[in-house]
PDBQT receptor file of N, H, CA, C and O in Angstrom, charges set to zero:
ATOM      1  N   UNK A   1       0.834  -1.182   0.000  1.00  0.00    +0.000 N 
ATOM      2  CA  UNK A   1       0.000   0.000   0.000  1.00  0.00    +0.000 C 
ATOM      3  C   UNK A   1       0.877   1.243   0.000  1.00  0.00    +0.000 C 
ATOM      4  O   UNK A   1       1.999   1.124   0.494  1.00  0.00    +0.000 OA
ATOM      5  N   UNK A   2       0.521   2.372  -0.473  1.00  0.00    +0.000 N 
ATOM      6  H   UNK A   2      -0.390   2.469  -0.874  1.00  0.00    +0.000 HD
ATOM      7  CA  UNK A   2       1.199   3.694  -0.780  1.00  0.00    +0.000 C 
ATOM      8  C   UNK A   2       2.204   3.941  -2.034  1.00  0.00    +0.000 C 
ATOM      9  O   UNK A   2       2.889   4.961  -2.093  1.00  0.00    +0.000 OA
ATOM     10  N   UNK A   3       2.244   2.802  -3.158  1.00  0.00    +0.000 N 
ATOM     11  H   UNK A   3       1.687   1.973  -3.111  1.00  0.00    +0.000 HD
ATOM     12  CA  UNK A   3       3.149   2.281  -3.850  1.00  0.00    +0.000 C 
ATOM     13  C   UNK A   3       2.352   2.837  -4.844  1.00  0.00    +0.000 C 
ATOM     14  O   UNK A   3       1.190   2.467  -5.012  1.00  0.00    +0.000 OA
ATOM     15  N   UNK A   4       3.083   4.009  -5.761  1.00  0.00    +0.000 N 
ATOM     16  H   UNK A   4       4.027   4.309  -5.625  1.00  0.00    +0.000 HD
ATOM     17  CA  UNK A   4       1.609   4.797  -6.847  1.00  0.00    +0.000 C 
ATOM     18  C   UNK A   4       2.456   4.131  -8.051  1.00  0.00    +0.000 C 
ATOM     19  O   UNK A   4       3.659   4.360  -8.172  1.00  0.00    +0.000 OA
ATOM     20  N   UNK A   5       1.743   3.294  -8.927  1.00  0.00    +0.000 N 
ATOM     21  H   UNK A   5       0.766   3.109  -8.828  1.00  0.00    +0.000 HD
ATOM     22  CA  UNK A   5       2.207   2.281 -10.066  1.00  0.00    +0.000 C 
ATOM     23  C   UNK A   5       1.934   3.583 -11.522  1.00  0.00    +0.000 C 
ATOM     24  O   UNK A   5       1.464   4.698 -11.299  1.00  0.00    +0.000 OA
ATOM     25  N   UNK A   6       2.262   3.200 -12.637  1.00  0.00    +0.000 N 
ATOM     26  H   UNK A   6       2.644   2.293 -12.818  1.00  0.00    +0.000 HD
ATOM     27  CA  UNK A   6       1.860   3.887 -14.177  1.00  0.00    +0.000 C 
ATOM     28  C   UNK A   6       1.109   4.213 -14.188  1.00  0.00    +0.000 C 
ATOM     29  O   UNK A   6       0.818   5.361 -14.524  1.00  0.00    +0.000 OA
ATOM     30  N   UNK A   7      -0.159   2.712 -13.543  1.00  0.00    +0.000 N 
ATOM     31  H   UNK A   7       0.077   1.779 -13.271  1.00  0.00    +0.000 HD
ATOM     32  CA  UNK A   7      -1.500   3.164 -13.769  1.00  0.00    +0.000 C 
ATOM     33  C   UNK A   7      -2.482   4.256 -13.165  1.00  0.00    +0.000 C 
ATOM     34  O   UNK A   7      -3.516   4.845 -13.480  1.00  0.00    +0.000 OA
ATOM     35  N   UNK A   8      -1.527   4.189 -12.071  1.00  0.00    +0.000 N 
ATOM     36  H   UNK A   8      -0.687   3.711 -11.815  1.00  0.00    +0.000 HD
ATOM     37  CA  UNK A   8      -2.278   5.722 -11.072  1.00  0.00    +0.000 C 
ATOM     38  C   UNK A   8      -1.883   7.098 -12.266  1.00  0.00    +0.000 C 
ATOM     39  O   UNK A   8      -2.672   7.844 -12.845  1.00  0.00    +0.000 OA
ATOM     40  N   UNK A   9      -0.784   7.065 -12.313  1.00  0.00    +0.000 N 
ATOM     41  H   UNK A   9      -0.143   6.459 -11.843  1.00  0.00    +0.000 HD
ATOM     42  CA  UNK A   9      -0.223   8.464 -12.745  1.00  0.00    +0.000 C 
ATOM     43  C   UNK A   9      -1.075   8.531 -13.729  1.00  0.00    +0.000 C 
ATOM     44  O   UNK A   9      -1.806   9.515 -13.620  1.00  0.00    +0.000 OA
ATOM     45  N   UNK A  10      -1.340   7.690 -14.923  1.00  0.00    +0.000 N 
ATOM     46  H   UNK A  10      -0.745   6.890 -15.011  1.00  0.00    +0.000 HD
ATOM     47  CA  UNK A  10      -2.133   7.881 -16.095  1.00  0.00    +0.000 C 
ATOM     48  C   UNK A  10      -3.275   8.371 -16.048  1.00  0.00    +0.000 C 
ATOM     49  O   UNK A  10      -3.755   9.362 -16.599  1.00  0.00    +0.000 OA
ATOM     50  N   UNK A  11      -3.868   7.314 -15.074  1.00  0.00    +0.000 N 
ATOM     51  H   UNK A  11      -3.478   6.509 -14.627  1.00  0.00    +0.000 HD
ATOM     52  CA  UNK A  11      -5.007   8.289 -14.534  1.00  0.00    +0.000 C 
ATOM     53  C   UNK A  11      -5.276   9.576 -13.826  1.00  0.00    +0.000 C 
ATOM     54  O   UNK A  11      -6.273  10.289 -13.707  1.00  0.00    +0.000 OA
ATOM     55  N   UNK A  12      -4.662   9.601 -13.612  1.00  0.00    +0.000 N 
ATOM     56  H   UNK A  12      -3.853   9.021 -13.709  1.00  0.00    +0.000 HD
ATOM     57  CA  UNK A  12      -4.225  11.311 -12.970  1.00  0.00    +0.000 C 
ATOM     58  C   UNK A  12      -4.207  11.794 -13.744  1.00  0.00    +0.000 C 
ATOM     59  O   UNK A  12      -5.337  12.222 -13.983  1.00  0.00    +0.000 OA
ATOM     60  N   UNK A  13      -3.180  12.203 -14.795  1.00  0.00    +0.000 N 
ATOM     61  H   UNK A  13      -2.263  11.855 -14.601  1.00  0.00    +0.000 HD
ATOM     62  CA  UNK A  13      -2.769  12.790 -16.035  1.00  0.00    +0.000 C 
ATOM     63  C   UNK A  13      -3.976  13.176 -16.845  1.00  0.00    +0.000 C 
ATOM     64  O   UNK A  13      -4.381  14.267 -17.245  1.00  0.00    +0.000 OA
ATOM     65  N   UNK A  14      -4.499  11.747 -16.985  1.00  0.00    +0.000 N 
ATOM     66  H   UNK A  14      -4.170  10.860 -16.660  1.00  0.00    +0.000 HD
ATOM     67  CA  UNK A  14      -6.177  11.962 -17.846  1.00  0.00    +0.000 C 
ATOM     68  C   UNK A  14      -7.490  12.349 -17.529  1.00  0.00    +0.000 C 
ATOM     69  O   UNK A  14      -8.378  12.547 -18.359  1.00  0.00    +0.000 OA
ATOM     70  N   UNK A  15      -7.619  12.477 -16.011  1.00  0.00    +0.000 N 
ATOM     71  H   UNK A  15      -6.897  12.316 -15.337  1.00  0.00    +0.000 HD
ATOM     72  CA  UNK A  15      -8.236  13.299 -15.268  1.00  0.00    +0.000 C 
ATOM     73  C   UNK A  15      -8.191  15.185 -15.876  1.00  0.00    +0.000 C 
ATOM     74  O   UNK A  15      -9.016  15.911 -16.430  1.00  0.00    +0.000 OA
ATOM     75  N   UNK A  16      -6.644  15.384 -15.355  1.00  0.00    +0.000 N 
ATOM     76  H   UNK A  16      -5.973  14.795 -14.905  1.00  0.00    +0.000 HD
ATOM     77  CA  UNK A  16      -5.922  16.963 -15.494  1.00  0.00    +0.000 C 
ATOM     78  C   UNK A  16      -6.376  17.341 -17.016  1.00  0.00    +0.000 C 
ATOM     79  O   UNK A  16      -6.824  18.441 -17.340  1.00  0.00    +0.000 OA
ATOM     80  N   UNK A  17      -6.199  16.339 -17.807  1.00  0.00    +0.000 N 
ATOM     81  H   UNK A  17      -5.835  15.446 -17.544  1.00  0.00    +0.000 HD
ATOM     82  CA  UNK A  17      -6.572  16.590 -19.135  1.00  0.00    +0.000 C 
ATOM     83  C   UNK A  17      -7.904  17.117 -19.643  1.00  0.00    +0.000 C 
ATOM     84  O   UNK A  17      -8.159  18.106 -20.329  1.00  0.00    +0.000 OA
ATOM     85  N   UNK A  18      -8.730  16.118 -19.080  1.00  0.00    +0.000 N 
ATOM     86  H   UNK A  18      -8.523  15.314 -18.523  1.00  0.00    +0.000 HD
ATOM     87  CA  UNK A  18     -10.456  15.786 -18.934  1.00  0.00    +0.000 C 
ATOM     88  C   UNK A  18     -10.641  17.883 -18.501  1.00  0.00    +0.000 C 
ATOM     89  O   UNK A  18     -10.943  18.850 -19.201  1.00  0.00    +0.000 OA
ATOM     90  N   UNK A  19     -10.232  17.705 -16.901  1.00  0.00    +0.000 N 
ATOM     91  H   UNK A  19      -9.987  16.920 -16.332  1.00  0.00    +0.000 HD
ATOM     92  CA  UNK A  19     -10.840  18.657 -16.647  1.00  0.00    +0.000 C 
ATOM     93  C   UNK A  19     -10.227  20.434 -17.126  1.00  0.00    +0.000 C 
ATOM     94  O   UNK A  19     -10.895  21.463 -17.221  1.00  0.00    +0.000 OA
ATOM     95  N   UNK A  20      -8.813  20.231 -17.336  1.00  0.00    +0.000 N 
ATOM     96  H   UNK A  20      -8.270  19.395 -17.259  1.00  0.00    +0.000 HD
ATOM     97  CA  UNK A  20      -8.377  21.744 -17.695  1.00  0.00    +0.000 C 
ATOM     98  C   UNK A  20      -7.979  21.568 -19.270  1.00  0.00    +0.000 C 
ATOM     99  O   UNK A  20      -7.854  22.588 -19.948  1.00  0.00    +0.000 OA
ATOM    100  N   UNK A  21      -7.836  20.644 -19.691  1.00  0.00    +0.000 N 
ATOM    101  H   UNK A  21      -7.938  19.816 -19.141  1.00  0.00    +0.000 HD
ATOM    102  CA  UNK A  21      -7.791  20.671 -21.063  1.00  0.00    +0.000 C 
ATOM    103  C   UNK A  21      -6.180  20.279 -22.049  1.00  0.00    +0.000 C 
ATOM    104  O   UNK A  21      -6.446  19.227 -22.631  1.00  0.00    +0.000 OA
ATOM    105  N   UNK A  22      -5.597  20.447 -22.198  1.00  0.00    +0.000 N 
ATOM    106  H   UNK A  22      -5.381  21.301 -21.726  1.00  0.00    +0.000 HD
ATOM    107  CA  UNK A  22      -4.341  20.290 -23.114  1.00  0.00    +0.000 C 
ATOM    108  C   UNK A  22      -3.717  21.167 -23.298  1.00  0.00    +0.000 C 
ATOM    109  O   UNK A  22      -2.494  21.139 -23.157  1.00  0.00    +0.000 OA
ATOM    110  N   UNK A  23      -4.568  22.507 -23.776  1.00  0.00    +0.000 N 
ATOM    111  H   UNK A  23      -5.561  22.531 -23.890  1.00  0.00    +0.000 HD
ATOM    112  CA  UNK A  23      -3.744  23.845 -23.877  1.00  0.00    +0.000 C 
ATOM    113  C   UNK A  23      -3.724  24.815 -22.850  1.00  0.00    +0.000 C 
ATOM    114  O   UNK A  23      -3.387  25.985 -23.029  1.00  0.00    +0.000 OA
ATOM    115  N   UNK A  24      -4.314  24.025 -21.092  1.00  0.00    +0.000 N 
ATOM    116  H   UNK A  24      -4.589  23.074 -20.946  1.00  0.00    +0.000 HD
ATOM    117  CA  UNK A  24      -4.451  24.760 -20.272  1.00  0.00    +0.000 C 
ATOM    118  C   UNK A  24      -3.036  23.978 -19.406  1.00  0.00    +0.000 C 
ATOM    119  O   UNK A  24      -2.244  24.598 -18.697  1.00  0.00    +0.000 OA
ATOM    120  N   UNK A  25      -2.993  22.559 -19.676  1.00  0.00    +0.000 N 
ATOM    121  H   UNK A  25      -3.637  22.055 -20.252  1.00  0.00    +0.000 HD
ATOM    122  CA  UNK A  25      -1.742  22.092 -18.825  1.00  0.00    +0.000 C 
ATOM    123  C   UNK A  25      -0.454  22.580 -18.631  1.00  0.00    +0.000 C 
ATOM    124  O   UNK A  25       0.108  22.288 -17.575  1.00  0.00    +0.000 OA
ATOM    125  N   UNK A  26       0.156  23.318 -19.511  1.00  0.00    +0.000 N 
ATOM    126  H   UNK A  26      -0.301  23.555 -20.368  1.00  0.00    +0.000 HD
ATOM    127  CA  UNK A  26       1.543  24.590 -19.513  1.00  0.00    +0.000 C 
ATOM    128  C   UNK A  26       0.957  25.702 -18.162  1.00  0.00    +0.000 C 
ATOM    129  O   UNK A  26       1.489  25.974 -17.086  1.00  0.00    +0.000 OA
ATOM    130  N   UNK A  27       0.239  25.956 -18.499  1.00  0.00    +0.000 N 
ATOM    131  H   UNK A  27      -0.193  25.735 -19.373  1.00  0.00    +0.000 HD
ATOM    132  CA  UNK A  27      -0.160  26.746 -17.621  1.00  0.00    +0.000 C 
ATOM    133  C   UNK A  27      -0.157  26.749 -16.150  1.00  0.00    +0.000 C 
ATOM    134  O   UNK A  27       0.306  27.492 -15.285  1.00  0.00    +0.000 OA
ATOM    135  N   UNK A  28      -1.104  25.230 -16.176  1.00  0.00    +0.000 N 
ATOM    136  H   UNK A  28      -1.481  24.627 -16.879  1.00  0.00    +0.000 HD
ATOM    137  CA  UNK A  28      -1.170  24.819 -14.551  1.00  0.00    +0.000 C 
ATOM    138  C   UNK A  28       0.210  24.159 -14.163  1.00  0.00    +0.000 C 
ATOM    139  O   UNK A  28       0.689  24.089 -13.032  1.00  0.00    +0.000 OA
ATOM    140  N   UNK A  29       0.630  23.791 -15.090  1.00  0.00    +0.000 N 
ATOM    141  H   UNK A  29       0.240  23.848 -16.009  1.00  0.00    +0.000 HD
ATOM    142  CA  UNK A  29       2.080  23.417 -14.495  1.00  0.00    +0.000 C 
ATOM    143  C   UNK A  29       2.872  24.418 -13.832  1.00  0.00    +0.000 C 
ATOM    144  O   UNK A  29       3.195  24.431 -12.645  1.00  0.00    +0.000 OA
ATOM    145  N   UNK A  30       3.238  25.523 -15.016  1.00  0.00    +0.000 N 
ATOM    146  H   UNK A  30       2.975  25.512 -15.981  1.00  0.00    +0.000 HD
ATOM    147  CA  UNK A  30       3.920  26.663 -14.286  1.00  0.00    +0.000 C 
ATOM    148  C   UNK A  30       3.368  27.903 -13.527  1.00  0.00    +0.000 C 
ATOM    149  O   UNK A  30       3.937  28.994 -13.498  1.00  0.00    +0.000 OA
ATOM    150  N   UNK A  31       2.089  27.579 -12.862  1.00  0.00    +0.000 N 
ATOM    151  H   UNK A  31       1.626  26.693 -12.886  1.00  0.00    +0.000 HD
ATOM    152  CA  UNK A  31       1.743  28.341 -11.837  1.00  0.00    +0.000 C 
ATOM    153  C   UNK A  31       1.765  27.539 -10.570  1.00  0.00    +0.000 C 
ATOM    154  O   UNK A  31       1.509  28.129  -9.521  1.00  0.00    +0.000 OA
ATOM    155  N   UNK A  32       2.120  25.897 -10.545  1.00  0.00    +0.000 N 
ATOM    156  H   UNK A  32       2.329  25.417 -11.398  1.00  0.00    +0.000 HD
ATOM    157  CA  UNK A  32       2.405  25.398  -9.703  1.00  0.00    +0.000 C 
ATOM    158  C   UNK A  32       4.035  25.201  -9.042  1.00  0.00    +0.000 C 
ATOM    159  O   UNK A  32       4.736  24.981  -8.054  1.00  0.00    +0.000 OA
ATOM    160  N   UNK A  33       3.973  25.419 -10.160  1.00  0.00    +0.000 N 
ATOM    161  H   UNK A  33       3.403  25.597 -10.962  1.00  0.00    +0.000 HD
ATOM    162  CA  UNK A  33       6.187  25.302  -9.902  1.00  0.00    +0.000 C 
ATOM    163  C   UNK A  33       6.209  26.612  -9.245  1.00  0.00    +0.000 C 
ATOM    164  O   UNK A  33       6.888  26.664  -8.219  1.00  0.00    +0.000 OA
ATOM    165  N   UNK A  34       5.211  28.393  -9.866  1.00  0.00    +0.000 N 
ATOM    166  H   UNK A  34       4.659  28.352 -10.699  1.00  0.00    +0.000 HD
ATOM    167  CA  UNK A  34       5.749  29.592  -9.129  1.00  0.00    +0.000 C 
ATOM    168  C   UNK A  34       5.484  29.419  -7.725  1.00  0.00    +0.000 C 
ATOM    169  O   UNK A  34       6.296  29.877  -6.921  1.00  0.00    +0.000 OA
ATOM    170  N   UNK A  35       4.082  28.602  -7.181  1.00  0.00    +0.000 N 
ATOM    171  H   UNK A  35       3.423  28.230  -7.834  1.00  0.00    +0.000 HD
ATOM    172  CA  UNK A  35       3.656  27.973  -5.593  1.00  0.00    +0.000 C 
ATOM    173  C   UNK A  35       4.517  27.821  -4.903  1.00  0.00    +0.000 C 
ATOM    174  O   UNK A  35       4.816  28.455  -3.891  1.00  0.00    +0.000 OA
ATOM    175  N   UNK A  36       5.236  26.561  -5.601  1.00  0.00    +0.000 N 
ATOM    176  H   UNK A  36       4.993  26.046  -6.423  1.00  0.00    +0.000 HD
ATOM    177  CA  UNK A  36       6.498  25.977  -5.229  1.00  0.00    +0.000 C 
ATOM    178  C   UNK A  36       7.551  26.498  -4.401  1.00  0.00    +0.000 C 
ATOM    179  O   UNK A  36       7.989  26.432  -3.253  1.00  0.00    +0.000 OA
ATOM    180  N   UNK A  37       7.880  27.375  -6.183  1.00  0.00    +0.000 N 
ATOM    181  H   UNK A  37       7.525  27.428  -7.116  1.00  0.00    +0.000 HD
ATOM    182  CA  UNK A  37       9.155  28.614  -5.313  1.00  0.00    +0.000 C 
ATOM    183  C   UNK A  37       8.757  28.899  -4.631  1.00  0.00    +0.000 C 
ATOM    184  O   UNK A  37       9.197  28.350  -3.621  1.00  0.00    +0.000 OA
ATOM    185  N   UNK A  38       7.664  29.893  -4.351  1.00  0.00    +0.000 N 
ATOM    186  H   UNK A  38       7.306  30.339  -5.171  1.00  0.00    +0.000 HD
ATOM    187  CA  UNK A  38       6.939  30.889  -3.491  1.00  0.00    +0.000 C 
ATOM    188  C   UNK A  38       7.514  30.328  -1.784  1.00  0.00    +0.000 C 
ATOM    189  O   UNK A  38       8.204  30.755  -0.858  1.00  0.00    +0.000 OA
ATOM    190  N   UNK A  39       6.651  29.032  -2.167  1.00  0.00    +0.000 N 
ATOM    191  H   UNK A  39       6.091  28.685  -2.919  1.00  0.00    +0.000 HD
ATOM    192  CA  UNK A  39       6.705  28.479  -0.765  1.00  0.00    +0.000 C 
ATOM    193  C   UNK A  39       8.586  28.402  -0.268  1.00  0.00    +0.000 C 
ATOM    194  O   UNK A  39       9.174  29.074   0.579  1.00  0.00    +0.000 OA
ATOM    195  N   UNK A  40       8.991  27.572  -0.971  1.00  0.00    +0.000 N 
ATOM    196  H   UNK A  40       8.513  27.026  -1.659  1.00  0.00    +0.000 HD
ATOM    197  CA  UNK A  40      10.627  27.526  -0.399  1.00  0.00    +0.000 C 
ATOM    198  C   UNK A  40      11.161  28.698  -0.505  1.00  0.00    +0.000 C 
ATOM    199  O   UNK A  40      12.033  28.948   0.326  1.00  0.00    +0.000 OA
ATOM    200  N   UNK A  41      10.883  29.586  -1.352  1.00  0.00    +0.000 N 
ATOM    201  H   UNK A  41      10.174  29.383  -2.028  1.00  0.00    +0.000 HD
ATOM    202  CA  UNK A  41      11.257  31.049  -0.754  1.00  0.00    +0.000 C 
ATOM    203  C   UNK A  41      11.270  31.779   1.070  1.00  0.00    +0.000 C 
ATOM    204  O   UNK A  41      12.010  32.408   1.827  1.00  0.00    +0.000 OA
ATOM    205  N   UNK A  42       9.928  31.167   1.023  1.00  0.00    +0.000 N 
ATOM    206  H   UNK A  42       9.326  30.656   0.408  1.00  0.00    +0.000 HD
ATOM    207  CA  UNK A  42       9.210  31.862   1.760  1.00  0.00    +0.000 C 
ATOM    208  C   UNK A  42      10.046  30.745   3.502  1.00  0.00    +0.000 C 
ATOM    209  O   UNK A  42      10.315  31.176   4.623  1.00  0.00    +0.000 OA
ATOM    210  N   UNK A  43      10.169  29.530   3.012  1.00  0.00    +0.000 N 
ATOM    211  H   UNK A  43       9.951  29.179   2.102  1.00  0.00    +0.000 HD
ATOM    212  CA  UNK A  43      10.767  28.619   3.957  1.00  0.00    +0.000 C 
ATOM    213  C   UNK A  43      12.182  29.351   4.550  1.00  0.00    +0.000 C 
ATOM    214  O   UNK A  43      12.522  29.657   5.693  1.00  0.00    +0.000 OA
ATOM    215  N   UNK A  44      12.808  29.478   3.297  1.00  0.00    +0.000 N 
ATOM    216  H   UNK A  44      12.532  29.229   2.369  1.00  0.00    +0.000 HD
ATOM    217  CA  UNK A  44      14.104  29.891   3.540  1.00  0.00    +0.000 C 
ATOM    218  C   UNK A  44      14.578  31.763   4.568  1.00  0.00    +0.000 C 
ATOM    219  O   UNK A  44      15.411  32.095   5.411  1.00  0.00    +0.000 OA
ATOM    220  N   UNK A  45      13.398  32.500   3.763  1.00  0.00    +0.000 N 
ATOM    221  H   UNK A  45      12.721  32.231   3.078  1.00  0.00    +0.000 HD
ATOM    222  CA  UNK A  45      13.309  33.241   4.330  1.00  0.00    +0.000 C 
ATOM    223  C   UNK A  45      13.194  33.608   5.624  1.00  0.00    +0.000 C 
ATOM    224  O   UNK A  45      13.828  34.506   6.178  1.00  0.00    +0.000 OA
ATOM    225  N   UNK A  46      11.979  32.557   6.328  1.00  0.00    +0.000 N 
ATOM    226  H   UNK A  46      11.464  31.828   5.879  1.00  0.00    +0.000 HD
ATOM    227  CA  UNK A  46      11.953  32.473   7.409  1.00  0.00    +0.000 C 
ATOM    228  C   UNK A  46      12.884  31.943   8.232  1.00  0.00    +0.000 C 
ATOM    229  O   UNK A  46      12.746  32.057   9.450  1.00  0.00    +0.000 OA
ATOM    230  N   UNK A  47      13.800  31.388   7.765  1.00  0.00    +0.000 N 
ATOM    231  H   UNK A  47      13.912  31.296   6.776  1.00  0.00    +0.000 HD
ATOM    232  CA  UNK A  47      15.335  30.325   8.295  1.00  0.00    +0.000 C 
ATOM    233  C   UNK A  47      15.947  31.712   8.837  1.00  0.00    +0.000 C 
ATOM    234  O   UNK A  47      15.984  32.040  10.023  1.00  0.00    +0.000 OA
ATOM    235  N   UNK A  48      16.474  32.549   7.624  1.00  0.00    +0.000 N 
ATOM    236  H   UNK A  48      16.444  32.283   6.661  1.00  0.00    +0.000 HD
ATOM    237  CA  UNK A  48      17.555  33.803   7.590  1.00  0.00    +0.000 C 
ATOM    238  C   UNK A  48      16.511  34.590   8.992  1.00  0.00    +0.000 C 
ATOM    239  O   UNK A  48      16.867  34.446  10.162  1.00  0.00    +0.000 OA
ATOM    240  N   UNK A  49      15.611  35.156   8.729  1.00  0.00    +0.000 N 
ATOM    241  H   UNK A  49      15.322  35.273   7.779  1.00  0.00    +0.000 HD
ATOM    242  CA  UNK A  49      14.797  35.749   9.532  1.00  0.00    +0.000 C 
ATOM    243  C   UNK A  49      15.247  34.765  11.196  1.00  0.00    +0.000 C 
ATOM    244  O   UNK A  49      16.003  35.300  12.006  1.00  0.00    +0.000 OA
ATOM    245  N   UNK A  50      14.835  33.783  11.383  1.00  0.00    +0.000 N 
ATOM    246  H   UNK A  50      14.221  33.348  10.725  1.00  0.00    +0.000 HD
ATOM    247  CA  UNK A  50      15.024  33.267  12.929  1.00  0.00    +0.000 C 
ATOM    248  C   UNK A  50      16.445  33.473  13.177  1.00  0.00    +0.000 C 
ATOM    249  O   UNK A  50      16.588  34.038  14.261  1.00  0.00    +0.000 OA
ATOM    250  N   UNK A  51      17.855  33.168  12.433  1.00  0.00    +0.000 N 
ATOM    251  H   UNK A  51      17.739  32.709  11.552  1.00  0.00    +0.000 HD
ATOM    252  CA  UNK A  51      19.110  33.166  12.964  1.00  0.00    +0.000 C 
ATOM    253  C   UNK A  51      19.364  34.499  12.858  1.00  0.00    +0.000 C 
ATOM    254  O   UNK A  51      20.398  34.823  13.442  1.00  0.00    +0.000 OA
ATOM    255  N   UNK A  52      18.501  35.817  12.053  1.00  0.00    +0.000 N 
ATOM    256  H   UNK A  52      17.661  35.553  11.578  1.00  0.00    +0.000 HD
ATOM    257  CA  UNK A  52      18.989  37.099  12.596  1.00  0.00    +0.000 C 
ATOM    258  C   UNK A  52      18.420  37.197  13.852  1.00  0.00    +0.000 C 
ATOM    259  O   UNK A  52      19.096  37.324  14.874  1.00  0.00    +0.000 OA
ATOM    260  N   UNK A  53      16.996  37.137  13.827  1.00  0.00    +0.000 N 
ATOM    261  H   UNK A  53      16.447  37.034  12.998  1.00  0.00    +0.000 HD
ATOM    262  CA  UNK A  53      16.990  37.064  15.260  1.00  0.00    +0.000 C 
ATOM    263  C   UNK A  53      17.582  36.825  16.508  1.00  0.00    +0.000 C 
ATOM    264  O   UNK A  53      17.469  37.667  17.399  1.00  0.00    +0.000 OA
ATOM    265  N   UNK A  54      18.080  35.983  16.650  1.00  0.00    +0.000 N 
ATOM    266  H   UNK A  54      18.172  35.299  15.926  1.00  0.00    +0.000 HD
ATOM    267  CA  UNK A  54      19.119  34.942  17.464  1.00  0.00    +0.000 C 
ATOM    268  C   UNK A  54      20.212  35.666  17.221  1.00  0.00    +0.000 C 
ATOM    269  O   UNK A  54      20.783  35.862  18.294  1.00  0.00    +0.000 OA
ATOM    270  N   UNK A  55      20.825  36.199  16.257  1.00  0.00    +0.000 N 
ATOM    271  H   UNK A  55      20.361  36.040  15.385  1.00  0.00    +0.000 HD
ATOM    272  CA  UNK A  55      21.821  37.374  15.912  1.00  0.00    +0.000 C 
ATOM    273  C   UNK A  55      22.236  38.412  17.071  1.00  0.00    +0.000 C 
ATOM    274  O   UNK A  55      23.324  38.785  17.510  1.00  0.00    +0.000 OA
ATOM    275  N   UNK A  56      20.744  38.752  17.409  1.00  0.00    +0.000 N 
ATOM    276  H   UNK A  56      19.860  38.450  17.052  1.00  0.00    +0.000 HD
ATOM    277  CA  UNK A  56      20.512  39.626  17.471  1.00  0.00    +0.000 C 
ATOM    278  C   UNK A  56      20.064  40.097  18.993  1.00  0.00    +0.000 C 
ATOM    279  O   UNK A  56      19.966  41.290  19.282  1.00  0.00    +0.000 OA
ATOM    280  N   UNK A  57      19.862  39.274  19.720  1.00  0.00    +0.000 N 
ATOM    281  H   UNK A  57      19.941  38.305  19.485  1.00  0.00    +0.000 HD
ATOM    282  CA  UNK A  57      19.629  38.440  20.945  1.00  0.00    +0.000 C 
ATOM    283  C   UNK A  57      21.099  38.440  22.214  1.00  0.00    +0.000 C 
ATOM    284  O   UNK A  57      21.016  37.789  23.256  1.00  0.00    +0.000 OA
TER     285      UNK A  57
């Protein structure tokens, strides 16, 4: 159990397809990758932010 085989992904894939379309998938891809950054930006940021703190202390 938790072991995601071809057949999951395919179906997934053909789902994403079904519902946003083919010429919408570029799209949702790279507004998920900017999430992404966003977020580990936002991770890292908060890293620098706590050890100035502690800097600072």
């Amino acid at each position: 159990m938790g072991n995601i085989g071809i057949w999951q992904i395919v179906l997934v894939l053909l789902v994403f397809m079904l519902l946003f379309g083919a010429g919408k998938l570029p799209q949702v891809a790279a507004d998920l990758a900017k999430g992404v950054r966003g977020f580990k930006r936002e991770l890292n940021g908060g890293e620098e932010a706590a050890a100035d703190n502690v800097k600072q202390s």
